[in-house]
C-alpha positions in Angstrom: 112.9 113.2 116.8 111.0 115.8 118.5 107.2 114.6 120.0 106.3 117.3 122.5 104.2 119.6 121.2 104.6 123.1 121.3 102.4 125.4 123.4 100.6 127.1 120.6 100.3 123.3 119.4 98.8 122.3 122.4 96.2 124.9 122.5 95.0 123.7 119.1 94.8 120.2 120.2 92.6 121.2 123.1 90.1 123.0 121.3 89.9 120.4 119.0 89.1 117.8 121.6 86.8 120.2 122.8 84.8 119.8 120.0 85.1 116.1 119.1 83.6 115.5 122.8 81.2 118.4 123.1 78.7 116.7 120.5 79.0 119.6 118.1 79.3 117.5 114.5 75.7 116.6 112.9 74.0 113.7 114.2 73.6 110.4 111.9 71.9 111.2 108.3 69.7 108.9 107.1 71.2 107.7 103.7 69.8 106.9 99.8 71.2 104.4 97.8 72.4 105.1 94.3 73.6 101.8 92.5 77.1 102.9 90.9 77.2 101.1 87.1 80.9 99.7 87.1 82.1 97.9 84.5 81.9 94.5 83.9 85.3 93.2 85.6 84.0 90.5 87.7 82.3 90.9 91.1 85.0 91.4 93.3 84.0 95.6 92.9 85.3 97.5 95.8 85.8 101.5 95.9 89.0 103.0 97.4 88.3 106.6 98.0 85.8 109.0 97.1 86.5 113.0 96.6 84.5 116.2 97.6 82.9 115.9 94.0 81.4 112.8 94.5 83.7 110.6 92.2 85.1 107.3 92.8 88.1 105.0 92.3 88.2 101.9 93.3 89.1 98.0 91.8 87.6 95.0 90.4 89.9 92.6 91.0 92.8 93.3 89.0 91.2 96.3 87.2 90.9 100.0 88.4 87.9 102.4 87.7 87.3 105.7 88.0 83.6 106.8 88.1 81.8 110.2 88.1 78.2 110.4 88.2 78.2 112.7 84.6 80.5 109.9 82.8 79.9 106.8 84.5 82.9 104.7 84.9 86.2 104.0 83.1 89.0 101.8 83.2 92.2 103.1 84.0 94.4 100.9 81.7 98.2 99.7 82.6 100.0 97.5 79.7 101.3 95.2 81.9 100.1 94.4 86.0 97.8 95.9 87.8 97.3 99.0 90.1 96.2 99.7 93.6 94.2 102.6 93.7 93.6 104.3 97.4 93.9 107.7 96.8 92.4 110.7 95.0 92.5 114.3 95.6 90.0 116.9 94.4 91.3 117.6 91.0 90.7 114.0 90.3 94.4 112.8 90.3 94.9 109.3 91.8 97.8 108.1 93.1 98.9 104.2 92.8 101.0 102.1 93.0 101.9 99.7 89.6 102.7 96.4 90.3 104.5 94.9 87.0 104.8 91.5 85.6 108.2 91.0 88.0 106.4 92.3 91.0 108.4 95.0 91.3 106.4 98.6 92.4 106.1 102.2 90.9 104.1 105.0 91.7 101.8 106.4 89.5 99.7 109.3 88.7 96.6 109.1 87.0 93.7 111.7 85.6 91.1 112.3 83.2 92.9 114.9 81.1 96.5 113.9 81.2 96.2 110.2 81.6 99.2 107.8 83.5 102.6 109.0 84.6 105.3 107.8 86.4 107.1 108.9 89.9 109.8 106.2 89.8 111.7 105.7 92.8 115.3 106.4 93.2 118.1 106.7 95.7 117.1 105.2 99.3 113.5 104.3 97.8 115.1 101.4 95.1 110.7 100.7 94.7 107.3 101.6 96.3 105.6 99.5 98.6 102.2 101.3 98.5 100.9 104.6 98.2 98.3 105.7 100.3 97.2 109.7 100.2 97.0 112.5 98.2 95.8 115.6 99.2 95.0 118.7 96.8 98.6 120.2 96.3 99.6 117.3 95.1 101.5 115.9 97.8 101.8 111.5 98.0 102.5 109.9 101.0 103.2 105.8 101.1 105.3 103.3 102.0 108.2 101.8 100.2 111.6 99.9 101.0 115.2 100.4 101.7 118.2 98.5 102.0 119.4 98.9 105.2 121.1 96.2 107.2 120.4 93.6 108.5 117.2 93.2 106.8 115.1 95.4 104.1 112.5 97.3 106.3 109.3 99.1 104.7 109.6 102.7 105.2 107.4 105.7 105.1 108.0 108.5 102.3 106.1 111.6 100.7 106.7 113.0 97.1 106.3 116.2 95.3 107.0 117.2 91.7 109.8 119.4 93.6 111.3 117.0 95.9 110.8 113.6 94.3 110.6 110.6 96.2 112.1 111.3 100.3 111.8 109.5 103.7 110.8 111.9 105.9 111.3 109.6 109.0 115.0 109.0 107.9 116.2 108.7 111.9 113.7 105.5 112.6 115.8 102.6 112.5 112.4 100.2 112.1 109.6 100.0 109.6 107.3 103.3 109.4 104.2 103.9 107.4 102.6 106.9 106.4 98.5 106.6 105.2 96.9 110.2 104.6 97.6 113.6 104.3 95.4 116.2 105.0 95.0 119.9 103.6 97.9 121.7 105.5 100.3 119.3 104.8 99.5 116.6 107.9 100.3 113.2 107.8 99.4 110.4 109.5 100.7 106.7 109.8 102.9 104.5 112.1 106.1 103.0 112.9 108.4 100.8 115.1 111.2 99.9 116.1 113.9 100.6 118.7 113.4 104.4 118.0 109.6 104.4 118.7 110.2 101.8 121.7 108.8 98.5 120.0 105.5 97.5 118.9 103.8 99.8 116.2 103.1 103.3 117.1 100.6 106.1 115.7 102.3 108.7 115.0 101.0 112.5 113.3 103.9 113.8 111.2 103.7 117.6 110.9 104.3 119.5 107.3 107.4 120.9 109.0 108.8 117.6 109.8 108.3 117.5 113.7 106.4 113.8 114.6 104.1 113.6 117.8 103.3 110.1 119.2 99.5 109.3 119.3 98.3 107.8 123.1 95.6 107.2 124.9 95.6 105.5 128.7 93.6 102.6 127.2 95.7 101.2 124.6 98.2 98.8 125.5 102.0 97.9 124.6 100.9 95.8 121.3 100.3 98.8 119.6 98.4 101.4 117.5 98.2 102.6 114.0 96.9 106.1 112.7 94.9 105.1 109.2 93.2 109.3 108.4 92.9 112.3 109.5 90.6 115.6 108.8 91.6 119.1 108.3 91.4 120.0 111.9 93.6 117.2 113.0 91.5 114.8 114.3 92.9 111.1 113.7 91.2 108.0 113.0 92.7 104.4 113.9 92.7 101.8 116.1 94.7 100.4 119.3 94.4 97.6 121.2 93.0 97.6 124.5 94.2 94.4 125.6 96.9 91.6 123.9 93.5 90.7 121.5 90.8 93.3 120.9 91.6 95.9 118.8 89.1 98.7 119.4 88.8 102.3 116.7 90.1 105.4 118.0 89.8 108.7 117.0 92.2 111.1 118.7 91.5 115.0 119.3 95.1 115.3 120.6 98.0 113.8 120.8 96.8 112.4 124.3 93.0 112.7 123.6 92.4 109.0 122.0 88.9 108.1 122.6 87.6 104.7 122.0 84.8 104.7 120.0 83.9 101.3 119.8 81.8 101.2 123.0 82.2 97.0 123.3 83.8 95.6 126.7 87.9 94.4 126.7 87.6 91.4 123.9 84.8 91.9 122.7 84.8 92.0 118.9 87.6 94.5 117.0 87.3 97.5 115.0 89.3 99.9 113.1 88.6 103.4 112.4 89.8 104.3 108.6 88.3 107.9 108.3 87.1 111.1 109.4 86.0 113.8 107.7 85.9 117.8 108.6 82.3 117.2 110.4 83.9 114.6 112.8 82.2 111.5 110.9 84.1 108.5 110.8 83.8 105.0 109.0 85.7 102.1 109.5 85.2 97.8 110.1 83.6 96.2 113.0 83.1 93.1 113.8 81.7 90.8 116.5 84.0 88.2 118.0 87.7 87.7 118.5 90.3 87.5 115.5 88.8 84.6 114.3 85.4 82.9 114.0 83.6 86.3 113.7 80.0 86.5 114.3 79.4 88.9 111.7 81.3 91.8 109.8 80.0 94.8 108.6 81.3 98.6 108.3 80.0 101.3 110.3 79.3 104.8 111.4 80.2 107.0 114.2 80.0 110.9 115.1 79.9 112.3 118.6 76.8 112.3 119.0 76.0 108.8 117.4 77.4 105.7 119.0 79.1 103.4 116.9 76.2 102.2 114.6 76.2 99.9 111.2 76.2 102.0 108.2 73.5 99.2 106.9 70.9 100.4 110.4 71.0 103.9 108.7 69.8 103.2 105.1 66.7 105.6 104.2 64.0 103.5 105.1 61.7 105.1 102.6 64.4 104.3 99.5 63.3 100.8 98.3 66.3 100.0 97.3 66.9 100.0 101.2 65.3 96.5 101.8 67.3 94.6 99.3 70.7 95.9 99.9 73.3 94.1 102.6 76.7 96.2 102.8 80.0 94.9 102.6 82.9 95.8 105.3 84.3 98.5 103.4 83.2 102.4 103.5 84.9 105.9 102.0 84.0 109.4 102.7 84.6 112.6 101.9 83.4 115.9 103.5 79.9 116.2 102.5 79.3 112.4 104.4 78.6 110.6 100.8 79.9 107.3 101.4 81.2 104.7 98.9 80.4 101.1 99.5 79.5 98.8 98.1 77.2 95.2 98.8 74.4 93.1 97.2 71.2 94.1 96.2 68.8 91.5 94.9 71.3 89.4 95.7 73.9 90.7 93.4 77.0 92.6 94.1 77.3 96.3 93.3 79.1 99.2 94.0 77.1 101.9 96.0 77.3 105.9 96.9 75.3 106.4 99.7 73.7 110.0 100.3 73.0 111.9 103.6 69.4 112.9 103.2 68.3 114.0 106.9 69.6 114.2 110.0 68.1 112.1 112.9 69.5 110.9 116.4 69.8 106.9 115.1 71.8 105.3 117.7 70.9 101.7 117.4 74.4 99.5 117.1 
């Protein structure tokens, strides 16, 4: 398995860093509130991912919706089990995976026009663990499991109308992952196992196959994991920085993790779950250890922002702002519109946040 990149690679990663530590991306917006109508499936509401058009999918318990700001929201329908939606490309296709009444797994297609289709597994991939990514060519990258002595380990694979279901980390003896896919074919994810040297391991996986580890000096031996990426590369994810404090890292490079979280060794964790082209990332924090947290919210970071609570930079002119507490879970796509969702009045609701200004906020 190849992991040194090439010179022409390296270049590219430089100039990348470059601009993820220059301070080039916009500073923090401020952001409006729109309250998303979902459909009355209960209050556990949360949205999975959100495209470049503004629409959402997401789940309400054992339900999935798709919303668009033209049609409102729908219920994408299964006749037995239940899907998890956490992916959706451009041309509004969502990929899932369709847990059935024997808890068995497929993966599934889904869009407005030509409804739900099945990729069914086959060959090494006897079922789908999860499915994770999509990107616009209509590439799906997840996680699913093989039987392989001595024991059944979860393992990473893509699919393509052309190629079908494939492991494209067939050489990795221990479990891999792969979680997003970018424009040119990049995926991102983890493994380990005696061929990535023990504990989990970010890794980029490049369209022609070659897999670079992910490192930075401050993360220790217990491990990292690579959760999205952009277009240019850049990676968001987390490591920890000692045996208990799991900090969010975005990397510019394959060396080039920075720690974004700011916070002194064990002192709270946080994991960094996306980044869009303009360097702006969303993810979890929380204050604390592993357990007994202070508080939990999700926040907000660009190179020029320190890590901030998405909830600090709500429009404070919308009057919605003064009524809403956000949850610990935050999507977004290139223009920075971020789905949430959180109570207002009280009551739970799905939310899309809109950047309306830009402004140098940099209170945590």
């Amino acid at each position: 398995m190849k992991r040194t990149p090439s010179p022409r690679r390296s270049l590219l990663w430089a100039a990348i860093a470059g601009t993820l530590y220059s301070g080039t991306a916009v500073a923090a917006p401020l952001f409006r509130i729109t309250v998303i109508p979902s459909l009355p499936l209960g209050e556990l509401c949360s949205p999975n991912a959100i495209n470049d058009l503004g629409h959402v999918v997401g789940t309400c318990a054992q339900h999935t919706f798709f919303w668009t700001p033209e049609g409102g929201a729908i219920e994408i329908k299964v006749p037995t089990g239940y899907l998890g939606a956490r992916a959706l490309n451009n041309h509004d296709v969502m990929a899932a995976e369709h847990t059935k009444p024997d808890v068995t797994r497929d993966g599934v297609l889904w869009d407005p026009v030509n409804g739900l289709r099945v990729f069914t597994p086959d060959g090494d991939f006897p079922e789908i663990g999860e499915v994770n990514g999509i990107n616009d060519a209509g590439k799906v990258v997840g996680a699913g499991w093989v039987p392989r002595p001595p024991h059944t380990p979860r393992h990473a694979f893509t699919w393509t109308e052309e190629t079908g279901v494939v492991d494209p980390l067939p050489d990795v003896a221990g479990e891999t992952q792969l979680r997003d896919i970018n424009a040119l074919g990049q995926m991102v994810g983890w493994g380990w196992g005696n061929n990535l040297e023990g504990g989990s391991r970010a890794v980029i996986l490049e369209a022609d196959g070659r897999v670079t580890r992910l490192e930075a000096p401050f993360c220790s031996t217990n491990g990292a994991q690579a959760y999205g990426l952009n277009d240019l590369g850049q990676v968001a994810g987390s490591c920890y920085n000692t045996p208990n404090s799991l900090h969010a890292v975005v990397w510019a490079g394959p060396r080039h993790g920075r720690d974004i979280d700011g916070r002194a060794e064990g002192k709270g964790i946080s994991q960094a779950f996306e980044v869009n082209n303009a360097g702006q990332v969303v993810g979890f924090w929380s204050g604390g250890g592993h357990s007994g947290h202070a508080w939990e919210t999700s926040f907000y970071w660009d190179p020029e922002t320190k890590m901030t609570s998405i909830h600090r930079l709500l429009d404070p002119t919308d009057p919605l702002a003064a009524v809403t507490k956000l949850g610990t879970v935050a999507t977004i796509n290139q223009a920075g519109q971020i789905a949430t969702a959180g109570t207002v009045n009280g009551e739970w609701q799905l939310l899309l946040l809109t950047p309306v200004v830009n402004s140098s906020t940099a209170s945590p």
